[in-house]
N, C-alpha and C positions, 0 to 999 in steps of 0.2 A: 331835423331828426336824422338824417340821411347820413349826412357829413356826422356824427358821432359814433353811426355802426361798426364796427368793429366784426367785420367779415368772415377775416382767419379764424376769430372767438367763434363765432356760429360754425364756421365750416367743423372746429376742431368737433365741437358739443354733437351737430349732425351726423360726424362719423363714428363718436363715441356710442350714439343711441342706434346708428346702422351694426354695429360690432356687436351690440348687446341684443340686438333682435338677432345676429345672425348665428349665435351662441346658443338660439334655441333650438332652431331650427330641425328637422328631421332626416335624415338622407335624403327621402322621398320630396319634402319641402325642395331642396337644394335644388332638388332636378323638375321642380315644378315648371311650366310656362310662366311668364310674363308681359307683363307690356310691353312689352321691346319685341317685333315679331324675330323668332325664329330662335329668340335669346333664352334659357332655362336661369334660373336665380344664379348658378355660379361662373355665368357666363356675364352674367351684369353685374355684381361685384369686380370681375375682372376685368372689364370695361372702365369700370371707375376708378381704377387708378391704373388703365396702361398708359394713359400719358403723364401718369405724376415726376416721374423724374425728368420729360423730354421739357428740355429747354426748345429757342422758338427756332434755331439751326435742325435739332432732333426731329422736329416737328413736319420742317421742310422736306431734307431727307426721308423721313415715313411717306410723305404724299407722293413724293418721287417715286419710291419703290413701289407703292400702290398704284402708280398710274395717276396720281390723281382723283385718285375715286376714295371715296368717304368709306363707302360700306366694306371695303378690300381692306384699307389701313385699318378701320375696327377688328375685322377678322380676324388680322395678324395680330391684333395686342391682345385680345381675348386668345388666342394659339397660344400666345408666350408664360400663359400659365395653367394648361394643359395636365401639364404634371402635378400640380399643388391638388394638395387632397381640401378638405373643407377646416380642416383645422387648423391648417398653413394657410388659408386665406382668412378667415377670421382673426390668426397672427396678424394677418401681415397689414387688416384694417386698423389693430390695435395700435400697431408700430411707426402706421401712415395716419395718426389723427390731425397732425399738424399740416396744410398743405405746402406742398413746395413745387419747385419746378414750375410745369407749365398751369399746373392747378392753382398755385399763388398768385396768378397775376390779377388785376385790377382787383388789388387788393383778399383777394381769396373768393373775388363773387363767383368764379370759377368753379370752384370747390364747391363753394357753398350751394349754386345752381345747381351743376350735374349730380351733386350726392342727393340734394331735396328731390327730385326727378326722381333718380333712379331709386332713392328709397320705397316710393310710394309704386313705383313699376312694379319691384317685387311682395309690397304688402299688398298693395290690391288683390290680383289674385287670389291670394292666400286666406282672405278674409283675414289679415290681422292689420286692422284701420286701427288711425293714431287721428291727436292732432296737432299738427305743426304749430310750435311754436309762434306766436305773431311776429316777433322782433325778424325770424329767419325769414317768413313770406314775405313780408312788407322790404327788405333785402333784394329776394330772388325776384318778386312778382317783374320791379323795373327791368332789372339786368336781364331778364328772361324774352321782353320784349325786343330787346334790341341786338343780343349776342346771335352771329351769324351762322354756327352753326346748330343754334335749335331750331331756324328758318322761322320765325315768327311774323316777322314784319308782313308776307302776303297772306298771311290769315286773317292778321288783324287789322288791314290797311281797312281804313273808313268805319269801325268802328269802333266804340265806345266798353271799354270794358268796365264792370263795376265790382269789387267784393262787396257780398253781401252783412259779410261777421267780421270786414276790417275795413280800416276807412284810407280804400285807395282806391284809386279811377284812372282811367286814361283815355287819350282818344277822342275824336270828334264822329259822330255819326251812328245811328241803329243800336239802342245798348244791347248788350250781351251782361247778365247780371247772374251772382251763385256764389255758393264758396269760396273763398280764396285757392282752399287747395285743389278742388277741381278746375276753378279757374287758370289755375299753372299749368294742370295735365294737359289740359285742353290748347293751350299756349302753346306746348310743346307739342303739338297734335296727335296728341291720345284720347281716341274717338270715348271711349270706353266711358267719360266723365260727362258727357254734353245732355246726356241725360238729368244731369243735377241741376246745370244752366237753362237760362229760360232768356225773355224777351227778345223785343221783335230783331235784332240782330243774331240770334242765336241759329237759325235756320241759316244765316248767311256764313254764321262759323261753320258748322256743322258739314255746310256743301264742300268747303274748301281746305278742310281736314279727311273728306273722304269719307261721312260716315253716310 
């Protein structure tokens, strides 16, 4: 099933339904917190596609000029649209549904990762919960584990992850069983979901995300 997915399709479809929540939204919404500490909603839309146009040269240079350090590079791509009101960014997710650049790579799991994330960053919150798609989870859940900067791998080294409402597992040792879409938050270590996860591995998630 894997080998037929069609990644860029889901990422395009993920960013079309992020555009169309973000169309509703309120001022007040916009400037709401999020899962992302310290980030307001139009601070994680602007996140989400500041590295859409850097190729892997672009990419280098940004860490150069950051120092090296992750949270310094984010800051600066979220500063570079600073000026964009909410109606210029909800454009400019319309105009970016297709990924490119650095967000295209391994086939759009990129895109499709970081957008499924950050969607659910700013609907939590919000209290406006959806449910993700299967074809898109069953997509991000792999990719999620293993891509280096969502740090996954010392969360979930030695244990056993299960969804409970799709049929995917990984992992040897202690299960950690729930949602699929909390099971992703939680992946990405967003303490916020571990409440919906249960079994005897879940106290060992829980420690090592910080909750």
């Amino acid at each position: 099933m894997t080998a037929a997915i069609d990644a860029k399709a889901l990422a395009h479809d993920e960013r079309a339904d992020l555009a169309d929540l973000l169309a509703t939204l309120t001022p007040d919404q916009w400037e709401a917190p999020t899962l992302c500490p310290d980030w307001c909603v139009r601070d994680v839309v602007a996140h989400i596609f500041s590295y859409e146009d850097l190729g892997v040269g672009a990419l280098v240079r940004s860490f150069l000029a950051g120092g090296l350090n992750a949270d310094r590079v984010n800051a600066a791509g979220v500063a570079r649209f600073a000026d964009y009101s909410t109606d210029d960014l909800v454009a400019m997710v319309r105009e970016r549904l297709q990924p490119r650049g650095l967000t295209s790579m391994f086939g759009g799991r990129i895109a499709l990762t970081d957008g499924a994330i950050h969607h659910q960053d700013i609907r939590r919150p919000l209290g406006l919960r959806r449910t993700i798609p299967a074809e898109r989870l069953l997509c991000v859940l792999p990719f999620a584990c293993t891509a280096p900067p969502i740090g996954a791998r010392t969360r979930i080294r030695g244990l056993t992850l299960t969804a409970t409402d799709l049929d995917w597992t990984t992992g040897t040792g202690p299960v950690v069983e729930g949602p699929a879409e909390a099971m992703l938050l939680a992946i990405a270590g967003r303490h916020d979901t571990l409440h919906e996860l249960s079994g005897p591995g879940q106290p060992i998630l829980a420690s090592r995300i910080g909750a």
